[in-house]
C-alpha positions as CSV (number, residue, x, y, z in Angstrom):
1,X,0.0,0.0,0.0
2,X,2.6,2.4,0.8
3,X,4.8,2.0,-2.4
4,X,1.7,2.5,-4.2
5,X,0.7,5.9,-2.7
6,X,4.4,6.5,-3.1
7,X,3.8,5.7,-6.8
8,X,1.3,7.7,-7.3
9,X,2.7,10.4,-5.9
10,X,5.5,10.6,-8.5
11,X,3.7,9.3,-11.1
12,X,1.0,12.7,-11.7
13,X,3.6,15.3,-11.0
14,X,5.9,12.9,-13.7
15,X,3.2,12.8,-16.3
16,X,2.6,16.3,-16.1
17,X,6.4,17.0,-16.6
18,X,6.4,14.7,-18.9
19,X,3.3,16.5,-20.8
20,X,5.2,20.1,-21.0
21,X,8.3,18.5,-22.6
22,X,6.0,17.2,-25.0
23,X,4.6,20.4,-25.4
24,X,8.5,21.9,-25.8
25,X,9.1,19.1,-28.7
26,X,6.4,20.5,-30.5
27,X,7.4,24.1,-30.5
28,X,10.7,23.3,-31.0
29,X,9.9,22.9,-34.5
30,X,8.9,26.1,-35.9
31,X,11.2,27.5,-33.2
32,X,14.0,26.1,-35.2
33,X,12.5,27.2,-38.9
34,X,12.2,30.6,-37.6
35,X,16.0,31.0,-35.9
36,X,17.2,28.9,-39.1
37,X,15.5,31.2,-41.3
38,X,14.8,34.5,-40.2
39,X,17.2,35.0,-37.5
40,X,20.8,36.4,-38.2
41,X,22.7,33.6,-36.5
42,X,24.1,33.0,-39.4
43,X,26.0,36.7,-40.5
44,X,28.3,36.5,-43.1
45,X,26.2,33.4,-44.8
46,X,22.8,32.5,-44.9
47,X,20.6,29.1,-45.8
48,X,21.6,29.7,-49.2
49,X,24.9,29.3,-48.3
50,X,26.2,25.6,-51.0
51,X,26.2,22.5,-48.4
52,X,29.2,21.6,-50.0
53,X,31.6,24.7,-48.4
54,X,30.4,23.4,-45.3
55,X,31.8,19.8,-45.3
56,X,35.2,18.4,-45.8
57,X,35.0,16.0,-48.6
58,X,34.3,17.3,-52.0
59,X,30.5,16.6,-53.1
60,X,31.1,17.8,-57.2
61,X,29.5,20.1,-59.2
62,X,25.7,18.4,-58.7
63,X,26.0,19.7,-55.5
64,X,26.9,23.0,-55.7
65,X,23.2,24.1,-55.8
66,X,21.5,23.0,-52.8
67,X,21.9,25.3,-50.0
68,X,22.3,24.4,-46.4
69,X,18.6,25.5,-45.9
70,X,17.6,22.4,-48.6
71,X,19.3,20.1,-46.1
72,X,18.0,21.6,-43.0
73,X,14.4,21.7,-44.8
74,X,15.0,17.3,-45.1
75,X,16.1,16.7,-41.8
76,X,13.5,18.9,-40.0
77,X,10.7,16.8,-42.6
78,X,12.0,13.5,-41.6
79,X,12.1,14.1,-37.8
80,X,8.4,15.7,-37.9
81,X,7.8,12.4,-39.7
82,X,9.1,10.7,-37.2
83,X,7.5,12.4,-34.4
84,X,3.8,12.0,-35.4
85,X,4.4,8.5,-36.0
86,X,5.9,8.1,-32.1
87,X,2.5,10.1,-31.3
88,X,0.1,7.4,-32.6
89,X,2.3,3.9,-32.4
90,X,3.6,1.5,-32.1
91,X,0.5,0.0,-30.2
92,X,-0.4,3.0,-28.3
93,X,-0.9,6.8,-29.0
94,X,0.9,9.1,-26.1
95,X,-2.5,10.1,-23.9
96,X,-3.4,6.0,-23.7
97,X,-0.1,5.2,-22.3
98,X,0.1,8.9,-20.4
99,X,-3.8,9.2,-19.1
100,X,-3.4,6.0,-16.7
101,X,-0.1,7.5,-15.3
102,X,-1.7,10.7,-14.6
103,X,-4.4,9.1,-12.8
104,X,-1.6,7.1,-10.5
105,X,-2.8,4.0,-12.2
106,X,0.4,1.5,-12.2
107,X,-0.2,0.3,-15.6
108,X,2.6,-0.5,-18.2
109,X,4.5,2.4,-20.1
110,X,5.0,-0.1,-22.9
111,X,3.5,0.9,-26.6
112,X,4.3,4.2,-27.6
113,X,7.2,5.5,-29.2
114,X,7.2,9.2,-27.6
115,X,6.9,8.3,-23.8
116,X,10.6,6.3,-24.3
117,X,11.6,8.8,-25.9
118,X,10.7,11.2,-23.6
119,X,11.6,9.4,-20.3
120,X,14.9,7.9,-21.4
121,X,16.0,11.6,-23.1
122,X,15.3,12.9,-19.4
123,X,17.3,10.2,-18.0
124,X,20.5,10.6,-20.3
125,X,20.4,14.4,-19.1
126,X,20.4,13.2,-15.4
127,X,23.4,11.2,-15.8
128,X,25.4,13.4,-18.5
129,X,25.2,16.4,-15.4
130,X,25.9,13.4,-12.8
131,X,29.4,12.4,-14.8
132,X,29.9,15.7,-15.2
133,X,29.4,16.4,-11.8
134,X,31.9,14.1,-11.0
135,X,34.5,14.4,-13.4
136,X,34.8,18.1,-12.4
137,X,36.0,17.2,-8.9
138,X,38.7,15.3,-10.6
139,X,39.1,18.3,-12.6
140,X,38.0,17.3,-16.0
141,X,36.1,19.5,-17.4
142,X,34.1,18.9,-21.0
143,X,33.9,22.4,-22.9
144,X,31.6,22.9,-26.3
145,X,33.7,22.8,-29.5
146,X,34.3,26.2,-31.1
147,X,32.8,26.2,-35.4
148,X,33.3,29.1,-37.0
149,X,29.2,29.9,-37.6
150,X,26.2,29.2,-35.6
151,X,24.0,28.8,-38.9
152,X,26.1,25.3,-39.8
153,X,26.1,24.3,-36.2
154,X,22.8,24.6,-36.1
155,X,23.1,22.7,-39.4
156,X,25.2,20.0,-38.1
157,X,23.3,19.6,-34.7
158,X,19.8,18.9,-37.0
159,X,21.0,16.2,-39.5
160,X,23.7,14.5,-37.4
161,X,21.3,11.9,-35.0
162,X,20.3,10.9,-38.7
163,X,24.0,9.8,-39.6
164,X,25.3,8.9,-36.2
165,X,22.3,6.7,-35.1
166,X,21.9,5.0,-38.6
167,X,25.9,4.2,-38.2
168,X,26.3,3.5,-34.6
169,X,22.4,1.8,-34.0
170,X,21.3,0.3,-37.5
171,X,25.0,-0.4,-38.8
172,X,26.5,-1.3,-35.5
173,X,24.2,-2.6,-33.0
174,X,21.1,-3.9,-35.8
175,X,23.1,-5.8,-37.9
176,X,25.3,-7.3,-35.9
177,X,21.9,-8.9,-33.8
178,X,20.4,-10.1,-36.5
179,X,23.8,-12.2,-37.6
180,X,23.4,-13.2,-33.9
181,X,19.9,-14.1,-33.7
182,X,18.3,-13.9,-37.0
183,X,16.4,-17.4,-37.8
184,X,15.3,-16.6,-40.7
185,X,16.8,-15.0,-43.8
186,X,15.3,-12.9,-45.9
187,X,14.9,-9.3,-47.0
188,X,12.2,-8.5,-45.2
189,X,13.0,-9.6,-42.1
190,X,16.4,-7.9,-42.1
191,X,14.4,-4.5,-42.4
192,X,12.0,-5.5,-39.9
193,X,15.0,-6.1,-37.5
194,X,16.4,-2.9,-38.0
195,X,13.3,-1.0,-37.4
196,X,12.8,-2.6,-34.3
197,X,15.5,-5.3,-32.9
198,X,13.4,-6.8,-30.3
199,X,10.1,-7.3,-31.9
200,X,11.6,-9.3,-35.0
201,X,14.8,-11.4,-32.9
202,X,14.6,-14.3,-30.1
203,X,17.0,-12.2,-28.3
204,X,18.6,-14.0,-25.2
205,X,22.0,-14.3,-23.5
206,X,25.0,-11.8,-22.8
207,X,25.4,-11.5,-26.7
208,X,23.3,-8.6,-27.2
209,X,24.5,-6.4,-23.8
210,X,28.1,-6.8,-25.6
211,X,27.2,-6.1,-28.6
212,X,25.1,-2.5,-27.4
213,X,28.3,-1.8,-24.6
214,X,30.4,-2.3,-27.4
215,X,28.8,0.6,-29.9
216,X,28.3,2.8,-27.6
217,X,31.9,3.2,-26.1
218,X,32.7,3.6,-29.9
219,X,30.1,6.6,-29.9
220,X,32.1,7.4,-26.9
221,X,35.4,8.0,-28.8
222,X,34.5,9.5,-31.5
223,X,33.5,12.5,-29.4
224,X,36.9,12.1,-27.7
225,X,38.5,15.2,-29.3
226,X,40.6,18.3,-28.5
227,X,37.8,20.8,-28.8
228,X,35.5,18.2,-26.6
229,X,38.3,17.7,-24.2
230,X,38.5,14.0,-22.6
231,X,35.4,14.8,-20.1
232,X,32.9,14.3,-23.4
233,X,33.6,10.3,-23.3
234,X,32.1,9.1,-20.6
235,X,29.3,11.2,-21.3
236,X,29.1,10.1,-24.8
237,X,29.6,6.4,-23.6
238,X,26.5,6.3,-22.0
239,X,24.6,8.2,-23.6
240,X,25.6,5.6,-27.0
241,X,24.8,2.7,-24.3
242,X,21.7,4.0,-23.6
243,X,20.5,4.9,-27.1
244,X,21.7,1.2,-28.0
245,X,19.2,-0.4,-25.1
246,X,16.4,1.6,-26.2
247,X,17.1,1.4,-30.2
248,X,17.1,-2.9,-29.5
249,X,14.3,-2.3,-27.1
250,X,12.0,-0.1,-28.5
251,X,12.9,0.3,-32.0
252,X,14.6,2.8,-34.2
253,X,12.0,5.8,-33.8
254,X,12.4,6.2,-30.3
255,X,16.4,6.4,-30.3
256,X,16.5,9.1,-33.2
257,X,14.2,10.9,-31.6
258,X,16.2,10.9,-27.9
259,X,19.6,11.7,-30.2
260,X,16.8,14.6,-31.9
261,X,16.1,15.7,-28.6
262,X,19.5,16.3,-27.0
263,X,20.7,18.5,-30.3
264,X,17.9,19.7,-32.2
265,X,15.2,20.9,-29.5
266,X,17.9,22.3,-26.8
267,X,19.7,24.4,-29.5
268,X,16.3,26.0,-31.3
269,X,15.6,27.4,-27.7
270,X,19.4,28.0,-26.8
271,X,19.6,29.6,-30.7
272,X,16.2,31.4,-30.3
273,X,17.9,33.2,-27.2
274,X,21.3,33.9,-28.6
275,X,19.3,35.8,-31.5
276,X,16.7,37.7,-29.6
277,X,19.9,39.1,-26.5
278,X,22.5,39.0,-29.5
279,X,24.7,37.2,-27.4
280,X,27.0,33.9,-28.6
281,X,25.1,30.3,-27.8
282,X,27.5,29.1,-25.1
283,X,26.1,33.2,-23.0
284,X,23.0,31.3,-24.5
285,X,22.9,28.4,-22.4
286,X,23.4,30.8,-18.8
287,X,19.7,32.4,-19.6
288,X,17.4,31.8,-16.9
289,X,14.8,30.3,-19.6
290,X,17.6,27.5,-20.9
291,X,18.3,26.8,-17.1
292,X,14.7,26.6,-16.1
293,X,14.3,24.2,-19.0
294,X,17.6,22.1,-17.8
295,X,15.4,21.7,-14.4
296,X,12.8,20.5,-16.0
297,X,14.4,17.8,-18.2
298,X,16.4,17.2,-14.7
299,X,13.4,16.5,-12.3
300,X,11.4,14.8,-15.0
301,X,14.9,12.5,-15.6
302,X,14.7,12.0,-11.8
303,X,11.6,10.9,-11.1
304,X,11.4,8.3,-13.8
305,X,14.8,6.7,-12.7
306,X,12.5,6.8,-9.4
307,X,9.3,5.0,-11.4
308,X,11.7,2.3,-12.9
309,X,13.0,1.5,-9.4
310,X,9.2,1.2,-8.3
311,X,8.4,-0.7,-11.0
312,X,11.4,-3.3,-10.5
313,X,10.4,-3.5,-7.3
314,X,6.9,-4.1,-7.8
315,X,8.2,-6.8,-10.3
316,X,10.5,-8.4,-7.9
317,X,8.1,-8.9,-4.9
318,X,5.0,-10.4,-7.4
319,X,3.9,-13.8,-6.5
320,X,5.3,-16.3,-9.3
């Protein structure tokens, strides 16, 4: 009785939380369009600006038309894509799985796309300002890398979950499972693995955990550079471990969207600052509306490492 009023008690003020970072996501969207393409973040260039200056491998002369706004325009499709379809599935929209929790009902948070995305982006942000917590008393510090204009960071921060979690999830952590555990082989089921790992693969063993640990340290050291500084990798290490669990768990919409959340939606409200003060984006991040959004994602990151404690628990002390 007493660890379900205790569950209830986190579970309303979690759902609520969990309710206004929804409602964050969705601005975040044409909160990005508008810094992207009306702001001046960008100075000397703007979305016109060939995507081909901006990386370092030459793309050829077909390239040399489409603007940086072209790509931008693609990404920013593909993740509102992605987020209505995390609204309304896999089995569940978001108010059936979030209505029972906000009536303290200890039902299952299982079936929809959007509440793991949303509780397992809360918890990464818990733990990256615990190691970093930590690392700082050892004196290692992780600092932001410098770029040379906000208009192609902002760039880079939109389409990169795209590459990195096709390479480091799909390439890394899909394939290899279904070379593990695949029984069957054919075409289709190869894509229906990679969608979602653990709907389409009998799944059992240590196999898997290694395979996960072992892509995400490797998305831990590619982030250990210079301008990162050696604090980023631990940070980056479980962050990549944590998007692995969730990408075999819950498929491959719900870890974009957590690698979406943690660039994307903090830098249109960090950009959307810098342009309105005129200030650089790392000032950006000191406003008092980026912190009281960090305390948000914080609490609501808390109190679900809190729920999946209950929830073990509860798990743990059911009559077999």
């Amino acid at each position: 009785m007493h660890t379900q009023k205790l569950f209830q008690g986190i579970a309303i003020p979690y759902s609520a939380l969990v309710s206004v970072i929804f409602g964050l996501m969705i601005f975040s969207f044409p909160i990005g369009t508008y810094v992207f393409f009306n702001s001046q973040i960008g100075k000397s260039i703007d979305y016109s600006y060939p995507i081909s200056e901006t990386l370092s491998w030459e793309l050829g002369e077909s390239f040399s038309t489409v603007g940086i706004g072209d790509v931008f325009v693609g990404a920013w499709t593909l993740f509102l894509i992605l987020f209505t379809i995390s609204i309304f599935g896999p089995k569940k929209n978001f108010l059936g799985v979030l209505s029972p929790l906000m009536g303290g009902l200890r039902q299952s948070q299982d079936g929809n796309y959007l509440i793991h995305t949303i509780k397992w982006f809360s918890i990464i942000i818990v733990l990256s300002e615990a190691i970093a917590a930590i690392q700082e008393l050892f004196g290692i510090k992780t600092a932001m890398p410098p770029f040379e204009n906000e208009l192609v960071h902002l760039l880079s921060v939109t389409y990169a979950p795209i590459i990195e979690e096709v390479g480091f999830r799909v390439i890394l952590v899909g394939i290899p499972l279904f070379l593990l555990y695949s029984q069957k082989a054919s075409i289709k089921k190869f894509f229906m693995t990679l969608w979602n790992p653990s709907a389409n693969l009998p799944v059992s063993g240590p196999k898997a955990v290694i395979v996960i640990i072992i892509a995400g340290v490797l998305f831990g050291a590619l982030h250990l550079t210079e301008q990162w500084g050696e604090g980023k990798f631990a940070q980056a290490a479980m962050s990549g471990i944590i998007l692995g669990w969730v990408y075999y768990r819950y498929g491959f919409v719900s870890a974009i969207l957590i690698h979406w959340a943690t660039n994307y939606v903090i830098f249109s409200y960090g950009y959307l600052v810098s342009s309105i003060n005129e200030t650089n984006i790392a000032d950006a991040f000191s406003h008092s509306l980026l912190l009281t959004i960090e305390i948000l994602f914080t609490v609501t990151g808390v109190l679900a490492i809190v729920l999946l404690i209950l929830n073990k628990r509860q798990k743990i002390t059911e009559p077999v």
